[in-house]
C-alpha positions in Angstrom: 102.6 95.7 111.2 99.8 97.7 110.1 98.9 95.5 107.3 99.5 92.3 109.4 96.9 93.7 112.2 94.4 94.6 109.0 94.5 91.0 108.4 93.7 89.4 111.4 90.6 91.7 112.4 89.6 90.8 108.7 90.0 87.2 109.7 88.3 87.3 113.1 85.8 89.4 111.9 84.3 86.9 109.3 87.4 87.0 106.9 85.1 88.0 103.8 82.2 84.9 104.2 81.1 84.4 101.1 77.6 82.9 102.3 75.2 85.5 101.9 72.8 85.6 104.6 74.3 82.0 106.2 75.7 81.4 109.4 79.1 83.4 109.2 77.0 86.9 108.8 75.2 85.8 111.9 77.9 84.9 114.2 79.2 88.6 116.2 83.2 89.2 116.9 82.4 87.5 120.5 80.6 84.2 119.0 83.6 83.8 116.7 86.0 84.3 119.6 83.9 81.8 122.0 84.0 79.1 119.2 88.0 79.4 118.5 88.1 79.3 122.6 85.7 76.2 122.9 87.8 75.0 120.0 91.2 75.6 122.1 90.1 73.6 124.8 91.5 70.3 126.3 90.5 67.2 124.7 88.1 69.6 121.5 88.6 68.2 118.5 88.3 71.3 116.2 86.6 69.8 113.5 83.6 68.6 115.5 83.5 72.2 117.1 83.1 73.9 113.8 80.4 71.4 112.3 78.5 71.8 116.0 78.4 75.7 114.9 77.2 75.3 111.2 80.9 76.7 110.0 83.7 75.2 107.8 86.6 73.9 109.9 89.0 75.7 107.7 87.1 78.9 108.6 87.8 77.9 112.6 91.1 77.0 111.6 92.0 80.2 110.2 89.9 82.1 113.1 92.3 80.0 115.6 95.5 81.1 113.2 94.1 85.1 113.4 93.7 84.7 117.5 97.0 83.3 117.9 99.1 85.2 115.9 96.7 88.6 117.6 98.0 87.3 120.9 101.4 87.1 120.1 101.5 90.4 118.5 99.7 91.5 122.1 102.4 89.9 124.1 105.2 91.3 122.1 103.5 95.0 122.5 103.2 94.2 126.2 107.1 93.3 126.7 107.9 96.4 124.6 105.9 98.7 126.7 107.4 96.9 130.0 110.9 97.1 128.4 110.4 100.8 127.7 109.4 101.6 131.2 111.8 99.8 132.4 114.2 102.1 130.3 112.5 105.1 131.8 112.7 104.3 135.5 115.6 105.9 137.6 118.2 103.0 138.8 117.8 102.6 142.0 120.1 100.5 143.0 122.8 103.1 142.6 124.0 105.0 145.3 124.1 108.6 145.5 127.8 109.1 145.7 129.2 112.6 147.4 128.8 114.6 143.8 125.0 114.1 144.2 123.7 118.1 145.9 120.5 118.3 146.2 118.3 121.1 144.0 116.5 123.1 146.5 
């Protein structure tokens, strides 16, 4: 997963532009993000999205494949930790029967 995770912030953070100097080197983390978000919206047409920002639309298609597959990989760590915790927490439901003494 390590490698996997190397790869999208390499995607989402430019993936490697090869234009020198061109829009791509200009464009922070947070433009990218806001573009692949306009481009997510109801009714966008991706294509017209990218050309309105100066980019290839197979570099905001591969900036939309990086965010989704980063925001499943978030999901999945957030039902792990909930899962986990779960795990951890005392069952409540059971009753304390007449073995239980307390510890004083």
């Amino acid at each position: 997963m390590g490698k996997q995770h190397a790869n999208l912030r390499h995607e989402l953070n430019g993936g490697g532009a090869a234009a020198s100097g061109g829009v791509l080197q200009r464009l922070s983390r947070a433009d990218r993000l806001a573009i692949v978000a306009e481009s997510l919206a109801d009714g966008a047409v991706a294509s017209d999205v990218a050309r309105r920002h100066g980019i290839e639309p197979q570099r905001l298609f591969a900036w939309r494949t990086a965010a989704r597959a980063k925001a499943r990989l978030t999901q999945q760590a957030h039902a792990s930790l909930i899962d986990t915790a779960r795990l951890c927490e005392p069952d409540r439901a059971a009753p304390l029967g007449p073995e239980f003494v307390p510890v004083v």
